[in-house]
C-alpha positions as semicolon CSV with decimal commas, in nm:
position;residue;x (nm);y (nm);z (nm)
1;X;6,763;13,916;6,841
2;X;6,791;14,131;7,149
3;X;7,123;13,965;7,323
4;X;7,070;13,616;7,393
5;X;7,282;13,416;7,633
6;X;7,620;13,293;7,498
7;X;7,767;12,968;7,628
8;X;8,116;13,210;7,617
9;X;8,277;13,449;7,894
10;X;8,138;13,784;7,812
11;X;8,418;14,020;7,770
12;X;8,168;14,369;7,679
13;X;7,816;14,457;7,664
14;X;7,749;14,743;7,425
15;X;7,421;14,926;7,384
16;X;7,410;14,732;7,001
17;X;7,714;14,457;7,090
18;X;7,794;14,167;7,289
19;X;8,129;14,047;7,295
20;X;8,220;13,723;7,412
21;X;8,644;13,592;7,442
22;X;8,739;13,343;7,230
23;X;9,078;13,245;7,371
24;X;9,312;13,445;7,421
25;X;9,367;13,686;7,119
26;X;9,020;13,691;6,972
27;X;8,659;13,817;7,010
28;X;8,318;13,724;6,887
29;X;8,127;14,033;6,849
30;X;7,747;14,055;6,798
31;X;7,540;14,264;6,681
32;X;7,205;14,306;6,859
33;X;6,880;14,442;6,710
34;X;6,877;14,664;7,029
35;X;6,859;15,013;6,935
36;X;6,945;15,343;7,151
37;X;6,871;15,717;7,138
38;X;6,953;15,984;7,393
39;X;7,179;15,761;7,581
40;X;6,898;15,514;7,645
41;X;6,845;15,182;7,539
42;X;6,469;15,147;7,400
43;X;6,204;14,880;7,478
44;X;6,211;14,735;7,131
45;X;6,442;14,665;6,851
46;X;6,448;14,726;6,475
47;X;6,440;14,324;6,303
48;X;6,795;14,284;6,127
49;X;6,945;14,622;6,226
50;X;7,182;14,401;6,368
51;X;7,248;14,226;6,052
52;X;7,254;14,548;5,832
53;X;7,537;14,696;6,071
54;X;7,773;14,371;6,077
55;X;7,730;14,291;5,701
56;X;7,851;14,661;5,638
57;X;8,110;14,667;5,807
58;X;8,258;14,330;5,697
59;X;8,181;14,490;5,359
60;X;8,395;14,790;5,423
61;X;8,655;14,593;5,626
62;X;8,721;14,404;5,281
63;X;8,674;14,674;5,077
64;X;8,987;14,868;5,270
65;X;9,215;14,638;5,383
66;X;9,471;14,654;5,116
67;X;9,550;15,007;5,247
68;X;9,438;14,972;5,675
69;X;9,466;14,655;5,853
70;X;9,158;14,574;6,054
71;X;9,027;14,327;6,359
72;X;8,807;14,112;6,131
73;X;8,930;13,703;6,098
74;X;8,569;13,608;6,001
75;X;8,211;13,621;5,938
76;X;8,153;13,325;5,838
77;X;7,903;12,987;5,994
78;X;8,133;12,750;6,016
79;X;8,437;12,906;6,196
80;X;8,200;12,966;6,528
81;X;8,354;12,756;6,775
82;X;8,163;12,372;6,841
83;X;8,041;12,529;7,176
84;X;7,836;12,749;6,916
85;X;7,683;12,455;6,744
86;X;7,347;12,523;6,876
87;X;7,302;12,877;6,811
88;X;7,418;12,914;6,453
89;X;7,116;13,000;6,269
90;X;7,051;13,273;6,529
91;X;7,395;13,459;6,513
92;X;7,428;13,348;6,134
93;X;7,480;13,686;5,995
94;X;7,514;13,944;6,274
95;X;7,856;13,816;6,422
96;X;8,262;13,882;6,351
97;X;8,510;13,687;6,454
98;X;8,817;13,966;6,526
99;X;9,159;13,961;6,641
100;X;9,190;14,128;7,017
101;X;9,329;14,469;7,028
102;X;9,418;14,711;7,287
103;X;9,134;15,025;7,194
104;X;9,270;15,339;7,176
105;X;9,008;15,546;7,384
106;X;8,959;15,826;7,105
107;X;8,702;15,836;6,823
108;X;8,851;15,941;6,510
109;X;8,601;16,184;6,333
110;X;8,601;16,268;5,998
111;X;8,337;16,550;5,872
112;X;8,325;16,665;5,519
113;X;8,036;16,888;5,617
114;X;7,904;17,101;5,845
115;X;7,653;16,863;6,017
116;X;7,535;16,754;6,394
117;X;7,772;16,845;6,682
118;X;8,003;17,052;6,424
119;X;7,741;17,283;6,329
120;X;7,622;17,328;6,682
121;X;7,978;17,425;6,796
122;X;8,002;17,627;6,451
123;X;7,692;17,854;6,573
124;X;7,803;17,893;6,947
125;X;8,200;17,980;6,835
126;X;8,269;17,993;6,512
127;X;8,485;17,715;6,547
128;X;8,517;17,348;6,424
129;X;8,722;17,071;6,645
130;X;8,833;17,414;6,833
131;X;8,967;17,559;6,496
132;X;8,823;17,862;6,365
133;X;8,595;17,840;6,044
134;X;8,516;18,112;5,746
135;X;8,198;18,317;5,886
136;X;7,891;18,247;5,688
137;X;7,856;17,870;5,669
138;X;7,479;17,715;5,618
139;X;7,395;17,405;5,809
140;X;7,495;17,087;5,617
141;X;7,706;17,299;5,349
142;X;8,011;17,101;5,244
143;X;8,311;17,200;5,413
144;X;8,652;17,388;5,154
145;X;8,849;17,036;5,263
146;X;8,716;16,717;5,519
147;X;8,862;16,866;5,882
148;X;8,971;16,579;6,157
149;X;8,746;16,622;6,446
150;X;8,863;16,406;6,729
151;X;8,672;16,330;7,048
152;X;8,729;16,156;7,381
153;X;8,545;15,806;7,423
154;X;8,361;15,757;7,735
155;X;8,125;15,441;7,824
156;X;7,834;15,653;7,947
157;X;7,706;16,001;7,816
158;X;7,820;16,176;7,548
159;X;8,167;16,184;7,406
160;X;8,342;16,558;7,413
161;X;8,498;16,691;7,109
162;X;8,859;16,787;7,150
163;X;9,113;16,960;6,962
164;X;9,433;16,762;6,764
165;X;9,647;16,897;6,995
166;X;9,456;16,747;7,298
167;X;9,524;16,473;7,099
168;X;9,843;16,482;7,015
169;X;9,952;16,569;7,360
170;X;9,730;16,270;7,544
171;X;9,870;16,015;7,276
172;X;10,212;16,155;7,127
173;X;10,284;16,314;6,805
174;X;10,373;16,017;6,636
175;X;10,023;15,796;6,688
176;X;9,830;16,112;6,681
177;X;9,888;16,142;6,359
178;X;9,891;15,784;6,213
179;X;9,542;15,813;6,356
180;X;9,468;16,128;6,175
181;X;9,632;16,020;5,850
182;X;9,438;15,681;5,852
183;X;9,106;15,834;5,899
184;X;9,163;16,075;5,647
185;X;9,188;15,866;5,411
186;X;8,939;15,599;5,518
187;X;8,671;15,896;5,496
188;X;8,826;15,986;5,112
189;X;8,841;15,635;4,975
190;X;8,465;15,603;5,166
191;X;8,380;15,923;5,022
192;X;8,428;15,892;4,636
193;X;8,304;15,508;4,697
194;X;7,945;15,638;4,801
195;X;7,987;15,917;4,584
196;X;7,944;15,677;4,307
197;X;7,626;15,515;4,444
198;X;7,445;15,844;4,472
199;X;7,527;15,932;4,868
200;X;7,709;16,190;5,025
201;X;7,900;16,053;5,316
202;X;7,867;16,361;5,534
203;X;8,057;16,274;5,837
204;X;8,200;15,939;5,971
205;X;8,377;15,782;6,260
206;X;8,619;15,524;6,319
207;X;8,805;15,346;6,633
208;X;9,142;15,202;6,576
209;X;9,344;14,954;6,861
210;X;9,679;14,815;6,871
211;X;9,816;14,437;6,862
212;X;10,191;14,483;6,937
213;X;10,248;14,803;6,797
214;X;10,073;14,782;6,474
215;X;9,757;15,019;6,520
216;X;9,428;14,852;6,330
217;X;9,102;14,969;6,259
218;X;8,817;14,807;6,521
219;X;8,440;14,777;6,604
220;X;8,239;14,822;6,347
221;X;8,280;15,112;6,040
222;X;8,145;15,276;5,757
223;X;7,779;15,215;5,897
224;X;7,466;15,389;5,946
225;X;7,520;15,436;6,308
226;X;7,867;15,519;6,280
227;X;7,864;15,791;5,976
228;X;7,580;16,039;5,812
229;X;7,485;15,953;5,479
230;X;7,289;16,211;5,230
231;X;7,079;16,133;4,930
232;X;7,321;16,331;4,697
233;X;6,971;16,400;4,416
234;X;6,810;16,579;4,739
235;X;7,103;16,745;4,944
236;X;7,073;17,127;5,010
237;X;7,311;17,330;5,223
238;X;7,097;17,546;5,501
239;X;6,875;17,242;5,573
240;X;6,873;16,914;5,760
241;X;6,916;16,653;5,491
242;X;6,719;16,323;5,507
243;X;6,982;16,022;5,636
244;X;7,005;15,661;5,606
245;X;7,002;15,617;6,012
246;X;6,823;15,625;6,321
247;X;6,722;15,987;6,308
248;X;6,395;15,901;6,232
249;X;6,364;15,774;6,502
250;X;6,505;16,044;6,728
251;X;6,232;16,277;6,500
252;X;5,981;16,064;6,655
253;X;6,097;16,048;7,044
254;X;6,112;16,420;7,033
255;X;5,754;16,428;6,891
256;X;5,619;16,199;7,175
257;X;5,717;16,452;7,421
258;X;5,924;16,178;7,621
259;X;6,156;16,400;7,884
260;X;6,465;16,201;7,740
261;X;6,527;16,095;8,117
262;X;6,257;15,855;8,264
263;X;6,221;15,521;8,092
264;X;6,163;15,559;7,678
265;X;5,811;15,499;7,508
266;X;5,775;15,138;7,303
267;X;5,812;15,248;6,909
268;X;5,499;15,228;6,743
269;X;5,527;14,936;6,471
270;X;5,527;15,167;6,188
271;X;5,831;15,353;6,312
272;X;5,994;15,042;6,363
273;X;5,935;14,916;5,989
274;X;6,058;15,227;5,836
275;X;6,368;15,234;6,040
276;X;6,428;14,872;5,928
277;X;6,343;14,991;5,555
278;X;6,606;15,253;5,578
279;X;6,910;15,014;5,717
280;X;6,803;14,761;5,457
281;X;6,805;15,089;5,206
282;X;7,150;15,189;5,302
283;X;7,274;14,857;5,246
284;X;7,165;14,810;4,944
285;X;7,293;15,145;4,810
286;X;7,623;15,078;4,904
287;X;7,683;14,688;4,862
288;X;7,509;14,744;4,525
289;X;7,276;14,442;4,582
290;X;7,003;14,325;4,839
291;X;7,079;14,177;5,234
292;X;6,748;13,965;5,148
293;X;6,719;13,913;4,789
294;X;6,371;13,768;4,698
295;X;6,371;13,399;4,663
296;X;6,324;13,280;4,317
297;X;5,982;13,175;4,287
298;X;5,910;12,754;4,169
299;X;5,858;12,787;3,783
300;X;5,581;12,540;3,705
């Protein structure tokens, strides 16, 4: 599924998400099979990306709700609304039903290592989120304590890391830091969770909104596309660790010799399988059981 045509008032298109009103204080939010790298959408998806992403997060959403309230209502067939009668099989699987919040235009980071954006700042300045870091550090090598690295959330581009106190002074002290405190320990509980399956989480992020004034986690979280995760049997500081995400397929865009700016090159169907292999893999790891478990074969 690519985005398909809802009978519903479309409230946002995403480059992964469509999201549709449902009255007045919910959402229906889908999750395509489109993928995107370097800011562009590309020709063809990866089958059940979609599913992987929504199923994790509903997964996480349960998993950490006793501690931070979230957006999700449902996931389930038969709360779609009647108008949705004829499309359940298609969205059966990639879709949450969520309450409507008020986003709060900053993406909570969370590293734990020195990965990505953080260890391309860390080579130009020394510095992490603007803060500045022991000399020495290898690429990927786990960080003395997880550091809050908070960046501004723009529709288009790229978003720009920012210091807390950018933070703190664009939202207040006092939400700032609820913000900081909840991601903090999202990231730990998340942490020792994959820790246990045999994965390093090595950098997350999450987006919280308001409903009145309680502030809730939203969108989607704890994913593939949203956080780094390491093979914890293979991890080495001073290289580029292997990940359960789309960075193979970034490895193969920059092979092609595409500019990144004129219109992106169809994936070759073996890119596309593996890249479906390793959302599948990721879900698995963590969930502890298969998306698609085998059918039971017919004893005779």
């Amino acid at each position: 599924m690519t985005g398909t045509e809802l009978p519903l008032k479309l409230f946002a298109r995403g480059k992964v998400r469509d999201t549709y009103e449902l009255g007045p204080d919910q959402l229906l939010m889908v999750a395509t099979d489109r993928i995107s790298a370097f800011d562009h959408i590309l020709p063809n998806g990866i089958p059940d990306r979609g599913k992987v992403l929504t199923q994790l997060s509903i997964f996480w959403f349960s998993q950490t709700d006793t501690f931070q309230p979230n957006h999700l209502i449902s996931g389930m067939v038969p709360d779609l609304p009647p108008a949705l009668k004829g499309y359940r099989e298609e969205l059966a699987g990639r879709f949450m039903i969520v309450r409507k919040a008020k986003r709060i235009d900053f993406e909570c980071v969370v590293r734990g290592y020195l990965a990505g954006s953080a260890w391309k700042e860390y080579q130009e300045s020394q510095s992490l989120a603007g803060e500045k870091m022991p000399p020495g550090l290898r690429e990927s090598e786990r960080l003395a304590s997880p550091i809050f690295s908070p960046a501004t959330k723009v529709e288009s581009g790229h978003d720009e890391n920012i210091t807390f106190d950018q933070m703190k002074k664009d939202l207040g002290d006092e939400l700032a830091t609820k913000l900081r405190d909840a991601s903090m320990e999202l990231y730990k509980y998340a942490s020792d969770f994959a820790g246990k399956r045999g994965l390093i989480l090595a950098d997350t992020k999450f987006e919280f909104g308001t409903v009145g004034d309680e502030v809730i986690l939203i969108d989607e979280v704890l994913t593939p596309d949203s956080s780094r995760y390491w093979e914890t049997l293979t991890y080495r500081a001073g290289a580029s660790p292997e990940s359960y995400d789309k960075q193979f397929v970034r490895d193969w865009l920059t092979r092609s010799g595409w500019d990144k700016e004129s219109d992106p090159p169809r994936l070759p169907e073996d890119v596309v399988m593996q890249t479906r292999l390793r959302y599948l893999a990721a879900y698995q790891r963590l969930v502890g059981k298969q998306l698609f478990p085998p059918k039971p074969r017919n004893e005779t």
